[in-house]
mmCIF file of the N, C-alpha and C atoms, coordinates in Angstrom:
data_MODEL
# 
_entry.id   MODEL 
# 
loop_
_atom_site.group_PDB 
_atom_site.id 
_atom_site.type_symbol 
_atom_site.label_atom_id 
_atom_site.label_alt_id 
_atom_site.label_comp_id 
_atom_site.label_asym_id 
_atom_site.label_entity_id 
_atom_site.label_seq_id 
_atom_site.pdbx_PDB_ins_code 
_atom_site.Cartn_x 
_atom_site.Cartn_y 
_atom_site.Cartn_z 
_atom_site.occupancy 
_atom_site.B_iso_or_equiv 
_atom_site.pdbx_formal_charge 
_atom_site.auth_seq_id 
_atom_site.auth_comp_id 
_atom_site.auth_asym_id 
_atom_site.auth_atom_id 
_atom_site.pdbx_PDB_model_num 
ATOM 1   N N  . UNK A 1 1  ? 0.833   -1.173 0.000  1.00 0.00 ? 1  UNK A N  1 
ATOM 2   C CA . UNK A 1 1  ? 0.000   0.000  0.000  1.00 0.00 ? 1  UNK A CA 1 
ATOM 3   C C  . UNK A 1 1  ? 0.883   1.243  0.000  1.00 0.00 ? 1  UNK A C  1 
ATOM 4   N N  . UNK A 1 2  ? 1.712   2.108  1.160  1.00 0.00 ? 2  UNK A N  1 
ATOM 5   C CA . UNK A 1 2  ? 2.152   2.923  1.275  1.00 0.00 ? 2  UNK A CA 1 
ATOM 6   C C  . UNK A 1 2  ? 3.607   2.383  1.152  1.00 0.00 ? 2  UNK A C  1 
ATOM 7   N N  . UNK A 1 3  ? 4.300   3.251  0.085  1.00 0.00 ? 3  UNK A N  1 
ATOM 8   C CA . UNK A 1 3  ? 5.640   2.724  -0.425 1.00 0.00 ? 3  UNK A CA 1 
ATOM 9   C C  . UNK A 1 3  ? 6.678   3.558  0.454  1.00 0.00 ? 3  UNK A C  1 
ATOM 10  N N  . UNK A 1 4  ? 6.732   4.659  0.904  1.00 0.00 ? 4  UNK A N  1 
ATOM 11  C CA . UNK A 1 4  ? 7.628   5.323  1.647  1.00 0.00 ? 4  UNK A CA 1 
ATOM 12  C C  . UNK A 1 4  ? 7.556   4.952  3.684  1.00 0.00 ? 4  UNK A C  1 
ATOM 13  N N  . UNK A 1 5  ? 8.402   5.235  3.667  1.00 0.00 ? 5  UNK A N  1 
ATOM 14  C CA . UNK A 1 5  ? 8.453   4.470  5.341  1.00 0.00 ? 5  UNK A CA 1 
ATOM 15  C C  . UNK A 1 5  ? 8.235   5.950  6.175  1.00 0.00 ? 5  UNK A C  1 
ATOM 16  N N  . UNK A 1 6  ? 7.412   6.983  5.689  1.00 0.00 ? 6  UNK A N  1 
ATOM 17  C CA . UNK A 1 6  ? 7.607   8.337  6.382  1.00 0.00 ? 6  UNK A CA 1 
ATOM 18  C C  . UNK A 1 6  ? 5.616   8.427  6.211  1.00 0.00 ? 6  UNK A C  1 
ATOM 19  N N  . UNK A 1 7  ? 5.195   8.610  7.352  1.00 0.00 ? 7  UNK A N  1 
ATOM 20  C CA . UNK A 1 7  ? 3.972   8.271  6.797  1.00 0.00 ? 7  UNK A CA 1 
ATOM 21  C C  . UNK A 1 7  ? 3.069   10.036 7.743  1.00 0.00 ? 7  UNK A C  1 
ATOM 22  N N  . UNK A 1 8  ? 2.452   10.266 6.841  1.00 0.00 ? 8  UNK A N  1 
ATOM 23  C CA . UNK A 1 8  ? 1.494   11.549 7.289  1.00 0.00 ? 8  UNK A CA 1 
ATOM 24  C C  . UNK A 1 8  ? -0.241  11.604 7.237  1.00 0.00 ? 8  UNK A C  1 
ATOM 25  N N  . UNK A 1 9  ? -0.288  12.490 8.100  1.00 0.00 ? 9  UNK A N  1 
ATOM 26  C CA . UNK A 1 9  ? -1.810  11.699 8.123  1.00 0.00 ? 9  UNK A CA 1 
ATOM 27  C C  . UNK A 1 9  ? -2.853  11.958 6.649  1.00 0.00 ? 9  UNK A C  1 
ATOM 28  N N  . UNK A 1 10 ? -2.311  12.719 5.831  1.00 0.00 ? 10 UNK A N  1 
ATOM 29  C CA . UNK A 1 10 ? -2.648  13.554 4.691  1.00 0.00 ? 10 UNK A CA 1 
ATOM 30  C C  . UNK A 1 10 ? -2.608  11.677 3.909  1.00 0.00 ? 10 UNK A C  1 
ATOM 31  N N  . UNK A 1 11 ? -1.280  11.379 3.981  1.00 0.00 ? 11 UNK A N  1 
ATOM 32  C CA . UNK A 1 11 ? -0.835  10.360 2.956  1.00 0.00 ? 11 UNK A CA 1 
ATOM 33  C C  . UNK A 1 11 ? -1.856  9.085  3.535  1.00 0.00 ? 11 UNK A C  1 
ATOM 34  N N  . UNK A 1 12 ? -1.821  8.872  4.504  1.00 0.00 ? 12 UNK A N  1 
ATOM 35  C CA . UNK A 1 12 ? -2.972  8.023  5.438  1.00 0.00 ? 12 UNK A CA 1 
ATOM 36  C C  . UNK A 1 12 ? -4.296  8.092  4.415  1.00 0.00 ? 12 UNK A C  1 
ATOM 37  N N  . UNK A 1 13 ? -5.083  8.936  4.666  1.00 0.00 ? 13 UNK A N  1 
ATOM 38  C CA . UNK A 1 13 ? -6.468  8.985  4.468  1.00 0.00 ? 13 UNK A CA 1 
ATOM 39  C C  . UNK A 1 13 ? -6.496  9.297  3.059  1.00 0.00 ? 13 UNK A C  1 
ATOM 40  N N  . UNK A 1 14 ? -5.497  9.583  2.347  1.00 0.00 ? 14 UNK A N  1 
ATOM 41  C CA . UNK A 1 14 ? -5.464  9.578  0.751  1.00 0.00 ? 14 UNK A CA 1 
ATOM 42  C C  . UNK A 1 14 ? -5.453  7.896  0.136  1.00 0.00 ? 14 UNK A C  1 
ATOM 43  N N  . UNK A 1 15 ? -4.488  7.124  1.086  1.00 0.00 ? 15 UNK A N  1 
ATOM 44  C CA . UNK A 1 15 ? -4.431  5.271  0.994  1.00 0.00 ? 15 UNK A CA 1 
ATOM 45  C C  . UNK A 1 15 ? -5.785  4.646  1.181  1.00 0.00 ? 15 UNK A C  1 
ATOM 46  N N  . UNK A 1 16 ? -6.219  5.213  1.930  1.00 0.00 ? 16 UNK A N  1 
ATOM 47  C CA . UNK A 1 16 ? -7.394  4.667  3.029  1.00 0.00 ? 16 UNK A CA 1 
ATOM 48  C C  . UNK A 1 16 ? -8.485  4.775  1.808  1.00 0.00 ? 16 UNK A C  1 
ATOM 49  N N  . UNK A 1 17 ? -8.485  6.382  1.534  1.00 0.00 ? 17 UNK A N  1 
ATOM 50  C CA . UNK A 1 17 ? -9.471  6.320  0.707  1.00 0.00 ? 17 UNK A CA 1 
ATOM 51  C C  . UNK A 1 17 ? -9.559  5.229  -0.662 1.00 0.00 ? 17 UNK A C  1 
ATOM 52  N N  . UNK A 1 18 ? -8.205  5.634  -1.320 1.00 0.00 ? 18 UNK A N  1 
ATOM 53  C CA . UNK A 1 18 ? -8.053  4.350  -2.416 1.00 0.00 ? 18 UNK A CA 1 
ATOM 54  C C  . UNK A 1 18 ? -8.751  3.390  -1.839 1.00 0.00 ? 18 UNK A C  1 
ATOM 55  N N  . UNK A 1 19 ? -9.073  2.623  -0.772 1.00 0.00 ? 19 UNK A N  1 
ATOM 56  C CA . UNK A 1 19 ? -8.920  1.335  -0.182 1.00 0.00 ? 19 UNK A CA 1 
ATOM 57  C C  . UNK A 1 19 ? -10.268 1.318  -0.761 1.00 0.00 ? 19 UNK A C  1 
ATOM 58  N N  . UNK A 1 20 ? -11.210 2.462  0.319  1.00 0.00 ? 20 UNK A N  1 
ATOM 59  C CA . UNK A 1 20 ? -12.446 2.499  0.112  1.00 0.00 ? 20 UNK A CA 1 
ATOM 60  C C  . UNK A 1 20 ? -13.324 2.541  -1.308 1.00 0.00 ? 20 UNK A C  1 
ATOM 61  N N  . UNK A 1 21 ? -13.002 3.115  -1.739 1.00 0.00 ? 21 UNK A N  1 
ATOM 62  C CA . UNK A 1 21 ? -13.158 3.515  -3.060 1.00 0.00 ? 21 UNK A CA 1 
ATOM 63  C C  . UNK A 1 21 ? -13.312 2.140  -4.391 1.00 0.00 ? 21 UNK A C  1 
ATOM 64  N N  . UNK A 1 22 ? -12.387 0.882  -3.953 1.00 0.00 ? 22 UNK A N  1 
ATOM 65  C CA . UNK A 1 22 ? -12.098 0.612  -4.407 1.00 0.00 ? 22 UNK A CA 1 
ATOM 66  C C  . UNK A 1 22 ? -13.114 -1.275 -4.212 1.00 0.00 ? 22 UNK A C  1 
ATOM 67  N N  . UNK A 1 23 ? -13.942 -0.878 -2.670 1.00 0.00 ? 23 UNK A N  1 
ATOM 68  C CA . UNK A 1 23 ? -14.344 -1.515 -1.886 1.00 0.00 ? 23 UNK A CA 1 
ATOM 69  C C  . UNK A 1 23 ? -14.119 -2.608 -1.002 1.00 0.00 ? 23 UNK A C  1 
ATOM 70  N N  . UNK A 1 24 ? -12.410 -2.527 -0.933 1.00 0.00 ? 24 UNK A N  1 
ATOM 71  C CA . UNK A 1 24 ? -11.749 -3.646 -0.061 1.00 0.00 ? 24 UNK A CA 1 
ATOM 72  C C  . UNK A 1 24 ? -11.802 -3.365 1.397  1.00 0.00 ? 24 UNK A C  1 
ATOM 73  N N  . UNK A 1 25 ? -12.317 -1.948 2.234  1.00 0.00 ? 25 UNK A N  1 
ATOM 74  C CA . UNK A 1 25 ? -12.939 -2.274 3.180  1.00 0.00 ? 25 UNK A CA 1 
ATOM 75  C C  . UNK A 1 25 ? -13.673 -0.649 3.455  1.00 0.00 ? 25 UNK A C  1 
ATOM 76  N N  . UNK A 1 26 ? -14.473 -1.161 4.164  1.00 0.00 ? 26 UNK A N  1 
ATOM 77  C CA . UNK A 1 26 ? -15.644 0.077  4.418  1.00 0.00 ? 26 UNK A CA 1 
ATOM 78  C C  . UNK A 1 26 ? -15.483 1.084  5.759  1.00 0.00 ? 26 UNK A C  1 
ATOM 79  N N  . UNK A 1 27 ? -16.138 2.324  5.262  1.00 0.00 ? 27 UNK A N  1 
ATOM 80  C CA . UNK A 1 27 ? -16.030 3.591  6.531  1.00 0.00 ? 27 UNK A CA 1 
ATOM 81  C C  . UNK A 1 27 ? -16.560 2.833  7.744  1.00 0.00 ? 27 UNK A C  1 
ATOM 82  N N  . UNK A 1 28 ? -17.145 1.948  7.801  1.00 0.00 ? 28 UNK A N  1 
ATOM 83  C CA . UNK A 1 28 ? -17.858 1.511  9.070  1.00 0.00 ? 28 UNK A CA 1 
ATOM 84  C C  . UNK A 1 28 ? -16.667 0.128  9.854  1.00 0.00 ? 28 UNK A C  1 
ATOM 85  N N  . UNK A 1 29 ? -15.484 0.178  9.731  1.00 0.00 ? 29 UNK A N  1 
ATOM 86  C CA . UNK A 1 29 ? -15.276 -1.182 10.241 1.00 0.00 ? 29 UNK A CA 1 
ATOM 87  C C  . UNK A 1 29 ? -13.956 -0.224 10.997 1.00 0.00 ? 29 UNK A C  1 
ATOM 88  N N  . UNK A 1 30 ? -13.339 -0.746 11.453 1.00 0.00 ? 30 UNK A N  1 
ATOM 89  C CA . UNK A 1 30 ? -12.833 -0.622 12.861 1.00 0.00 ? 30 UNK A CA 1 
ATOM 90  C C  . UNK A 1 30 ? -11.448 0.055  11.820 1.00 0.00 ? 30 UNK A C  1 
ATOM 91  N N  . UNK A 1 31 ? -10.688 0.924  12.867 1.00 0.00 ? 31 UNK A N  1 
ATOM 92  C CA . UNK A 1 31 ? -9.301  0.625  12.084 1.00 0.00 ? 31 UNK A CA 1 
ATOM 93  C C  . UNK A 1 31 ? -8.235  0.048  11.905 1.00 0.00 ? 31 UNK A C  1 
ATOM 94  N N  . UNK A 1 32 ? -8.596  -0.811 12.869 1.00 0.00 ? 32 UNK A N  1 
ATOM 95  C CA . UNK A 1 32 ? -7.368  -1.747 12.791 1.00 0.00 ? 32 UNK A CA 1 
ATOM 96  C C  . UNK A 1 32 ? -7.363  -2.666 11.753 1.00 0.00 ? 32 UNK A C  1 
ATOM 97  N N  . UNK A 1 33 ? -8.756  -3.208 10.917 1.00 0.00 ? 33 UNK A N  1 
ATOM 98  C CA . UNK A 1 33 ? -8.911  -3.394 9.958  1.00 0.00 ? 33 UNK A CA 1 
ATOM 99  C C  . UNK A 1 33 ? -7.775  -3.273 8.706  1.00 0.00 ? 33 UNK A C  1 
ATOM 100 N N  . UNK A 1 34 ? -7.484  -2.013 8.745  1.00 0.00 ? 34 UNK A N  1 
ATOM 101 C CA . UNK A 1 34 ? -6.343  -1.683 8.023  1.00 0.00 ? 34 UNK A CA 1 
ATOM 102 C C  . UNK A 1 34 ? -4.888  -2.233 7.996  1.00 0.00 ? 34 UNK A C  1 
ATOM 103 N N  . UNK A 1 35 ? -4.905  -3.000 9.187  1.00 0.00 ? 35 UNK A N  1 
ATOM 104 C CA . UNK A 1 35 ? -3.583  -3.890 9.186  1.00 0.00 ? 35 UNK A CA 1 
ATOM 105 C C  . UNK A 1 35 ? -3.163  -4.689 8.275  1.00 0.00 ? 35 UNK A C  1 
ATOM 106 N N  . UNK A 1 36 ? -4.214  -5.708 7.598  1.00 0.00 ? 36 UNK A N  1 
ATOM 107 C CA . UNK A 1 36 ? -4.708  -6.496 6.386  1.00 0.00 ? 36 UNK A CA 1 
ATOM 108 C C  . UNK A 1 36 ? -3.738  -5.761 5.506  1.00 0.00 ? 36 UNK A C  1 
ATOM 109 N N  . UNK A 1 37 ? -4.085  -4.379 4.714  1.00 0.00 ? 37 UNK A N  1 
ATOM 110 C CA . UNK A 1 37 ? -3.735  -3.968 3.604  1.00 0.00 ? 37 UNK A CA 1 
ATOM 111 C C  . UNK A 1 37 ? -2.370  -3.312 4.083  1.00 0.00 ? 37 UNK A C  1 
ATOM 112 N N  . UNK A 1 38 ? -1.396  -3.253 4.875  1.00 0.00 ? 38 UNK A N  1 
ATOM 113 C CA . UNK A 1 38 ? 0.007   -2.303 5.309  1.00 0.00 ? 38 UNK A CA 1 
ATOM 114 C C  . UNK A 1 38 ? 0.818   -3.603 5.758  1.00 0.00 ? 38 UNK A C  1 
ATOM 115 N N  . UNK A 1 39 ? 1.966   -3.331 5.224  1.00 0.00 ? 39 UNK A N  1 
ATOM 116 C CA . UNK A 1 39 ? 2.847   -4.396 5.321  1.00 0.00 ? 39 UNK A CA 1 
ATOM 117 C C  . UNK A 1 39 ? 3.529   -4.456 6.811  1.00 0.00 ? 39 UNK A C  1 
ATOM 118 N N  . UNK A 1 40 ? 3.557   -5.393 7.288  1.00 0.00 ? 40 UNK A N  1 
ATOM 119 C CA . UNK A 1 40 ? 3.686   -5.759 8.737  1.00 0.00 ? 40 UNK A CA 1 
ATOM 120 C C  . UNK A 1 40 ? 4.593   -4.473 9.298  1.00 0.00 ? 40 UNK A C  1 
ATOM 121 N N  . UNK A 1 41 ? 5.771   -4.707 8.749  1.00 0.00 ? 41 UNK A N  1 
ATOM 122 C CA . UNK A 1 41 ? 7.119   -3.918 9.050  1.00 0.00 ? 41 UNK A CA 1 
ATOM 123 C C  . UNK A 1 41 ? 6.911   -2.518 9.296  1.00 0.00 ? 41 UNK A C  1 
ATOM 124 N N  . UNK A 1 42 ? 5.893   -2.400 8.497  1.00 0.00 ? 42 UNK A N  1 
ATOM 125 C CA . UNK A 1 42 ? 5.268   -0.735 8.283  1.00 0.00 ? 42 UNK A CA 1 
ATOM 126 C C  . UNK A 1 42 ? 4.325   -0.320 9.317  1.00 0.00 ? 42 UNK A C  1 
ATOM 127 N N  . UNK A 1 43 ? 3.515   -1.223 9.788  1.00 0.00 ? 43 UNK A N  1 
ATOM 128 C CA . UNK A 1 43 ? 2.252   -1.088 11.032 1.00 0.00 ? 43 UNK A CA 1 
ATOM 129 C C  . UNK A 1 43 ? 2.551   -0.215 11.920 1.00 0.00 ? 43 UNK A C  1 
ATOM 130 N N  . UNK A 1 44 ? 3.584   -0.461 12.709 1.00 0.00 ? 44 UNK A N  1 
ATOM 131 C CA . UNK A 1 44 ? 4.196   0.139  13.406 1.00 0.00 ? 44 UNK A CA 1 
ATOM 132 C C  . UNK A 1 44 ? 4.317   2.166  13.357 1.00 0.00 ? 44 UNK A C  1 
ATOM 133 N N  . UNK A 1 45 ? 4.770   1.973  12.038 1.00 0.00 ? 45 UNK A N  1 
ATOM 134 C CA . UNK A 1 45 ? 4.598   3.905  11.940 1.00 0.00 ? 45 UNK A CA 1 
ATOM 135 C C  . UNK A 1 45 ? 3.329   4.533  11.706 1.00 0.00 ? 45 UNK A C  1 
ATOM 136 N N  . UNK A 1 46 ? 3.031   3.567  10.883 1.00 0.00 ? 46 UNK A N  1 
ATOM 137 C CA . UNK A 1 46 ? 1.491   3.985  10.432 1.00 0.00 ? 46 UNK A CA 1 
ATOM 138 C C  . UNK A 1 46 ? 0.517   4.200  11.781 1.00 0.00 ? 46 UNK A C  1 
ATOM 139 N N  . UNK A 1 47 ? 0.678   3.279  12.576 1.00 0.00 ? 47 UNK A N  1 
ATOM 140 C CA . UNK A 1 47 ? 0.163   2.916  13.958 1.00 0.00 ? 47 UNK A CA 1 
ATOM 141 C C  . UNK A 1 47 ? 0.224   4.588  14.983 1.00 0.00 ? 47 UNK A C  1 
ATOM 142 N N  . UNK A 1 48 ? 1.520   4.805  14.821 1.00 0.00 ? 48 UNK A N  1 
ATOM 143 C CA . UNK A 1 48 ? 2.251   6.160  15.229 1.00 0.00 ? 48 UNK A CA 1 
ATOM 144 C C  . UNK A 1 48 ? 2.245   6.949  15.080 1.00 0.00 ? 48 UNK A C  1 
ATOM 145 N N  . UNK A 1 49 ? 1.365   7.293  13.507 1.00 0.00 ? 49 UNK A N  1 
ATOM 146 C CA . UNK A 1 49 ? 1.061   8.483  12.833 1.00 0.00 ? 49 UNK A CA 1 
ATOM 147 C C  . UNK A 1 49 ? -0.588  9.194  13.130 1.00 0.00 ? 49 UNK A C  1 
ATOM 148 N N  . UNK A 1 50 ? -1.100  7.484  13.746 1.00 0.00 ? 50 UNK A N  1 
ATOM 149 C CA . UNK A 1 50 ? -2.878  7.815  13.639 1.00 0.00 ? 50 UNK A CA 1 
ATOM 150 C C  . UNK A 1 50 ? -2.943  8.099  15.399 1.00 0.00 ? 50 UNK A C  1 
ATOM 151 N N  . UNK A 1 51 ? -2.107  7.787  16.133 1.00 0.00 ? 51 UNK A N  1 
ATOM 152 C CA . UNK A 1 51 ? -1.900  7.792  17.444 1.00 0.00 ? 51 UNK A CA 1 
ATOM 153 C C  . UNK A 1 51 ? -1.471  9.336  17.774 1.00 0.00 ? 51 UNK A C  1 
ATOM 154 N N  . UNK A 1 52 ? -0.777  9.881  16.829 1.00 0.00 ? 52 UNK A N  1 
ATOM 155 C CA . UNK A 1 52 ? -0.479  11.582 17.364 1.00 0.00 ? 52 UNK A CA 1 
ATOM 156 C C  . UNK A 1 52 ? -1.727  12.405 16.932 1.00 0.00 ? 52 UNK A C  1 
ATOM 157 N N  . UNK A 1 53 ? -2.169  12.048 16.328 1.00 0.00 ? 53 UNK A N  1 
ATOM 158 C CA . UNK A 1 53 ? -4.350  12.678 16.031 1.00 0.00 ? 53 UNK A CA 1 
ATOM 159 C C  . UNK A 1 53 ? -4.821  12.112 16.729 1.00 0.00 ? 53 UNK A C  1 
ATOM 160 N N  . UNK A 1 54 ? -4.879  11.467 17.758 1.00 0.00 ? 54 UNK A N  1 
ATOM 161 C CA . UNK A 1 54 ? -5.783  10.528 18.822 1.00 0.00 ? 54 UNK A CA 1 
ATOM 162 C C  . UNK A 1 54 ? -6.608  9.973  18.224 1.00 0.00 ? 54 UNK A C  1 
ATOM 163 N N  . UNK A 1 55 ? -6.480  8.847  17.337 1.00 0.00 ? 55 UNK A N  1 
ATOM 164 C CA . UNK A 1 55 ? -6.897  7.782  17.005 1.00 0.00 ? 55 UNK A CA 1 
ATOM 165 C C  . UNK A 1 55 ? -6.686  6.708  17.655 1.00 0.00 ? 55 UNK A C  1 
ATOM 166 N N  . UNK A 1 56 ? -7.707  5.992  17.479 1.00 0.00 ? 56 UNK A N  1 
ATOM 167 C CA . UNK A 1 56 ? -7.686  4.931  18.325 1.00 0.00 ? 56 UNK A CA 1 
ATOM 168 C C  . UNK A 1 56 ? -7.791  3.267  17.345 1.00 0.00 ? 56 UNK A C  1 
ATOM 169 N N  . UNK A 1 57 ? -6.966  2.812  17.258 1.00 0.00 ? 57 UNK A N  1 
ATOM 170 C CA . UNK A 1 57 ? -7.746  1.497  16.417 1.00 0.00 ? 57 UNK A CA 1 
ATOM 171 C C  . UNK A 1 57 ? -8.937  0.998  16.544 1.00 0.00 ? 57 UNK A C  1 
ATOM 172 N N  . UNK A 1 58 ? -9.762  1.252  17.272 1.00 0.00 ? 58 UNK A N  1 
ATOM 173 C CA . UNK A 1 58 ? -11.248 0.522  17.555 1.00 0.00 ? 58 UNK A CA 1 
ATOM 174 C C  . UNK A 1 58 ? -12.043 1.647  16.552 1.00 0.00 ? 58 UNK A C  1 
ATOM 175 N N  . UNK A 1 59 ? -11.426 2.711  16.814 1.00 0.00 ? 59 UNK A N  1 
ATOM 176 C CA . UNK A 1 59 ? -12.150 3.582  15.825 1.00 0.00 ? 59 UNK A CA 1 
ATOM 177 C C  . UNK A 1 59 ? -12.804 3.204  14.285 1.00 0.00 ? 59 UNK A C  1 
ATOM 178 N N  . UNK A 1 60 ? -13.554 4.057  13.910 1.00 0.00 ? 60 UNK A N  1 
ATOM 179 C CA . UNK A 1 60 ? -13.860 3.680  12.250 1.00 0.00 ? 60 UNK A CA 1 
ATOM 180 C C  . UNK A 1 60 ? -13.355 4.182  11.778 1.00 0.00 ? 60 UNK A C  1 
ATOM 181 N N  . UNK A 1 61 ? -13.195 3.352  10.375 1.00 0.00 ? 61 UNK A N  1 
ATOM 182 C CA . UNK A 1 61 ? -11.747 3.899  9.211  1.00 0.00 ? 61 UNK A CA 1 
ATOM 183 C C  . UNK A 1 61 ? -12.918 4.834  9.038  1.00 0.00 ? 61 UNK A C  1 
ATOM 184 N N  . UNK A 1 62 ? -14.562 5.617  8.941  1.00 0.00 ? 62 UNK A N  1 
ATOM 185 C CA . UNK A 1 62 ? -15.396 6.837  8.250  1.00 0.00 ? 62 UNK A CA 1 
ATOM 186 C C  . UNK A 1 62 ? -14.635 7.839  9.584  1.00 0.00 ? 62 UNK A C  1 
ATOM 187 N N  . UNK A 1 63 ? -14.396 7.605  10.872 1.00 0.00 ? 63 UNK A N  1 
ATOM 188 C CA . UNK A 1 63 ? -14.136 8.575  11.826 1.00 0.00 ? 63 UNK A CA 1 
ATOM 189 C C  . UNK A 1 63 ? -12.722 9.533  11.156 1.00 0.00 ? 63 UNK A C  1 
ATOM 190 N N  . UNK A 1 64 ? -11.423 8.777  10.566 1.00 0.00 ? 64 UNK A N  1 
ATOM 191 C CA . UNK A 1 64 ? -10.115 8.424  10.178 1.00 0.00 ? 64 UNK A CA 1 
ATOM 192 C C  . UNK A 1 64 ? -10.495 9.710  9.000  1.00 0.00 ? 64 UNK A C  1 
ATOM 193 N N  . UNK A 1 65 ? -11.972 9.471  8.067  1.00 0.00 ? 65 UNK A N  1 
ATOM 194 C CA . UNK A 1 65 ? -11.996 10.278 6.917  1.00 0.00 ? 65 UNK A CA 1 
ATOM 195 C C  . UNK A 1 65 ? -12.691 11.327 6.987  1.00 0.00 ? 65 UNK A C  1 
ATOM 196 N N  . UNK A 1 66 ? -13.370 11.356 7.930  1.00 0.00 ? 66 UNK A N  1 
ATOM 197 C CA . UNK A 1 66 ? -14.062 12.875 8.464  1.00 0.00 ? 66 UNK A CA 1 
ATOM 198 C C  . UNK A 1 66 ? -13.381 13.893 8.423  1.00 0.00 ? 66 UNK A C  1 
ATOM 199 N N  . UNK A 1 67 ? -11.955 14.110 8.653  1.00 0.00 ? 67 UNK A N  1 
ATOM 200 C CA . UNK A 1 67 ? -11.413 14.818 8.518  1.00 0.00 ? 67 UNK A CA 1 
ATOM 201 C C  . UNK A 1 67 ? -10.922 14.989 7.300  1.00 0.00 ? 67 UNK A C  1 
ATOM 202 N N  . UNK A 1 68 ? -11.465 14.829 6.431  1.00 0.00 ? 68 UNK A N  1 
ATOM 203 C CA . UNK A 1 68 ? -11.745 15.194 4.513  1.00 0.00 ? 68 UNK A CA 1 
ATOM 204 C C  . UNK A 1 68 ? -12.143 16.822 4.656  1.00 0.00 ? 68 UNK A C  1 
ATOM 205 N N  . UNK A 1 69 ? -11.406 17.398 3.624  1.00 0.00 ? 69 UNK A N  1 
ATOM 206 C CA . UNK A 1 69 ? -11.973 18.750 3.221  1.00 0.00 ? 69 UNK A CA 1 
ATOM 207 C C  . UNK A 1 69 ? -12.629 18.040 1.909  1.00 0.00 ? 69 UNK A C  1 
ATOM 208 N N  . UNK A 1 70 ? -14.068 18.792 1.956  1.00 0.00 ? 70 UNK A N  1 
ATOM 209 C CA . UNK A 1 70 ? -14.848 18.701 0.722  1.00 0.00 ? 70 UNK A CA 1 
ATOM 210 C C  . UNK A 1 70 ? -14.839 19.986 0.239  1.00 0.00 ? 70 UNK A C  1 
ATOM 211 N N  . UNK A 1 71 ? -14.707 20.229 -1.648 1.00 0.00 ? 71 UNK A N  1 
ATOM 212 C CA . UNK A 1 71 ? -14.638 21.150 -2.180 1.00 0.00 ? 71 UNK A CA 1 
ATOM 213 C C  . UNK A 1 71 ? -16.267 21.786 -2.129 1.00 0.00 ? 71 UNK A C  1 
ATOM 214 N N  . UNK A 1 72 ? -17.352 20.997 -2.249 1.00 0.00 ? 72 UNK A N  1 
ATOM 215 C CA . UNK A 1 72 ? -18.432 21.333 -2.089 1.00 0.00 ? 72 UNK A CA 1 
ATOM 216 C C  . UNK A 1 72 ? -19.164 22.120 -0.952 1.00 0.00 ? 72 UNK A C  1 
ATOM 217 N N  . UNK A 1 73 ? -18.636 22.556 0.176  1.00 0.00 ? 73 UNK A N  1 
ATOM 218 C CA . UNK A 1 73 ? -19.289 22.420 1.304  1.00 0.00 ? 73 UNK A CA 1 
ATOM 219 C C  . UNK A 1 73 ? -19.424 24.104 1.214  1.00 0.00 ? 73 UNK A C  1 
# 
């Protein structure tokens, strides 16, 4: 999924979304969910990156994307 080992929360929810989008997993399921698609070695930062926004893994990957700017609004 994410090819660089420097991970931001911008680059996060831009992956995430691909994910969604794409329908390999949905706004409603937990985030740890996301472990599945991030390569083991990598969990760890990624883990570290959603943890300094106070995320929580139990959280929902839709909580993770709320923080979307929509051009529409």
């Amino acid at each position: 999924m994410l090819q660089t080992a420097q991970y931001s929360l911008g680059m996060i929810q831009d992956e995430v979304r691909q994910l969604i989008d794409r329908g390999i997993v949905s706004r409603h399921q937990p985030i740890y969910t996301l472990c599945k698609h991030i390569p083991a070695r990598e969990w760890m930062r990624f883990e570290t990156e959603l943890e300094r926004y106070d995320f929580l893994l139990r959280d929902r990957i839709g909580d993770l994307m709320c923080q979307e700017c929509w051009d529409n609004d």
